[in-house]
LUMKERO-272328 format. One record per residue (C-alpha): residue number from 1; residue in one letter; chain; x, y, z. Coordinates in Angstrom, 3 decimals, decimal comma. Example, Ala and Ser with C-alpha at 12.3 -4.5 7.8 and 13.67 -1.06 7.14 Angstrom:
2
(1 A A (12,300 -4,500 7,800))
(2 S A (13,670 -1,060 7,140))
This chain:
117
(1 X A (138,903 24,904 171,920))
(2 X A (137,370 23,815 175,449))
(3 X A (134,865 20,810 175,004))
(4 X A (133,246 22,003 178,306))
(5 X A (131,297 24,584 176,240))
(6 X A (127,376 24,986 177,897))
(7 X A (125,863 23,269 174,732))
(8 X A (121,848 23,382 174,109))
(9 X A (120,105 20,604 172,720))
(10 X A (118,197 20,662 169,736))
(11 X A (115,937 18,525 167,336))
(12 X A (115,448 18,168 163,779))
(13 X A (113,097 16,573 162,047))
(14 X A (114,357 14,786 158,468))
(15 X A (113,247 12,743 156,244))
(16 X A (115,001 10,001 154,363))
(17 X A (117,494 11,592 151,975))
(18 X A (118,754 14,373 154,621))
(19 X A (119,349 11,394 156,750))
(20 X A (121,454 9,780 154,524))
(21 X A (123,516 13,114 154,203))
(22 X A (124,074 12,854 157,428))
(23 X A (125,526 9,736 158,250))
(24 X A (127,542 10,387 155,095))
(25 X A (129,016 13,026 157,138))
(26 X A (129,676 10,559 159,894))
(27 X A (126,645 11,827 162,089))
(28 X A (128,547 14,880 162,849))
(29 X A (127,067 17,628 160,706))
(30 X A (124,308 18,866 158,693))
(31 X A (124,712 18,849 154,768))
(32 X A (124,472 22,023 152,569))
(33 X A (121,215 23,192 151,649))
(34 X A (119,460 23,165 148,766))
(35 X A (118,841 26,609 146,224))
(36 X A (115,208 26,087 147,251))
(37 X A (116,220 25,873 151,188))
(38 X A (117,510 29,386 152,106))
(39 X A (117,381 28,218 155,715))
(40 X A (118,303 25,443 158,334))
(41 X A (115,237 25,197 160,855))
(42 X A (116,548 23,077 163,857))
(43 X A (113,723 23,374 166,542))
(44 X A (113,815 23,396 170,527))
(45 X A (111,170 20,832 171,442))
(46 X A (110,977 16,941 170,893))
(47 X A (107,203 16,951 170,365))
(48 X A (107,133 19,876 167,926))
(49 X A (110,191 17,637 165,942))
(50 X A (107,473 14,697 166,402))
(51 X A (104,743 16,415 164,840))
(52 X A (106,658 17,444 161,568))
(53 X A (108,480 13,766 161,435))
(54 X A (105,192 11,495 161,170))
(55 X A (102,588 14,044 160,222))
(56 X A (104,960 16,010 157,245))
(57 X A (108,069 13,896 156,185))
(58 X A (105,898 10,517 156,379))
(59 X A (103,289 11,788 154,091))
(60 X A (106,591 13,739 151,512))
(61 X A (109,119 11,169 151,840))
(62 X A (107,840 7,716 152,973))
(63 X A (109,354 7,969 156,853))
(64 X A (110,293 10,478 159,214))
(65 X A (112,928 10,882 161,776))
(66 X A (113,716 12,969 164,673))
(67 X A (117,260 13,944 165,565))
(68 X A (118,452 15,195 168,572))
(69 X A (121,591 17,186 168,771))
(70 X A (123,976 19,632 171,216))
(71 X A (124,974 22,904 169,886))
(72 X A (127,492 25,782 172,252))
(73 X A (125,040 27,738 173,939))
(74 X A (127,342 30,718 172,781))
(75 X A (127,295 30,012 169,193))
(76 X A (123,442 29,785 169,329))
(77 X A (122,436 33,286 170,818))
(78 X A (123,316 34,649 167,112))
(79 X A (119,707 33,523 165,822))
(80 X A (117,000 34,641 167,782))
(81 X A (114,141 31,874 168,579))
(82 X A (111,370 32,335 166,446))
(83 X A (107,898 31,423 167,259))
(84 X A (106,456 29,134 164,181))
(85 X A (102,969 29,199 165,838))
(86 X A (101,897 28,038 169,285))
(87 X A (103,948 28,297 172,283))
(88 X A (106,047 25,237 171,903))
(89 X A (106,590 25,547 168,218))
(90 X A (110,136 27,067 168,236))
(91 X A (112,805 27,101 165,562))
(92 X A (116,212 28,821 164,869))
(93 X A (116,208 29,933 161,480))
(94 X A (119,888 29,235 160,296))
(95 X A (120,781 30,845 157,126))
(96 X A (122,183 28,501 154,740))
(97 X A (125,370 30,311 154,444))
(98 X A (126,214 30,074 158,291))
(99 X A (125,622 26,508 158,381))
(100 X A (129,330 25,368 157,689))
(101 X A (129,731 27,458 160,997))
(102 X A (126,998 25,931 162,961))
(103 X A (127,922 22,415 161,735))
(104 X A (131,724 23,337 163,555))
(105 X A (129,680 24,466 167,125))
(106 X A (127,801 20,442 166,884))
(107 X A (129,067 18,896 170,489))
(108 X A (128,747 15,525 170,109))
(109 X A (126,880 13,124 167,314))
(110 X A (123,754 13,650 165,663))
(111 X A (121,089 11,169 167,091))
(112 X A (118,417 9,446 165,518))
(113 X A (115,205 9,194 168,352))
(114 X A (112,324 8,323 166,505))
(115 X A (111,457 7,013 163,248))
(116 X A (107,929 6,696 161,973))
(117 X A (107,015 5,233 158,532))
């Protein structure tokens, strides 16, 4: 496969334990979900990422984090962007099933940006 694949970047905001899946998986995919988790919600702004990191997974789980990660354009224009509330609050909704898939269309490593505690 070409490497020179238009990517689009996305964020993801974690908490602790996901985290740890993660760099399990040497930083290069996202671990299967949970029963309770019938979907992967990987969202298209930094600040929207931001808000669920400190304000959600802080309060849950102790810290937050925000990842930042490219996906192939291509792959990505299978799931629709859904509107989770205002105009910047964007998500893919990923079901769980397809996320072997998705993990294979990750350009790159998954980046830890922020971490709030």
């Amino acid at each position: 496969m070409n490497s020179r694949h238009a990517t689009t970047t996305l964020w993801r905001p974690t908490g602790p334990k996901e985290l740890e899946l993660v760099r399990e998986l040497d930083r290069r995919a996202w671990p299967p979900r949970l029963p309770e988790q019938p979907i992967f919600y990987p969202v298209l702004d930094e600040d929207y990422a931001v808000r669920i990191a400190r304000d959600w997974n802080v309060k849950h789980d102790g810290a937050g984090f925000v990842t930042r990660f490219e996906v192939e354009s291509e792959f990505l224009r299978r799931y629709p962007v859904q509107q989770a509330g205002g105009q910047t609050i964007l998500e893919l909704w990923v079901p769980a099933e397809d996320l072997e898939e998705f993990n294979a269309h990750i350009v790159g490593r998954i980046q830890v940006i922020h971490e709030f505690r």
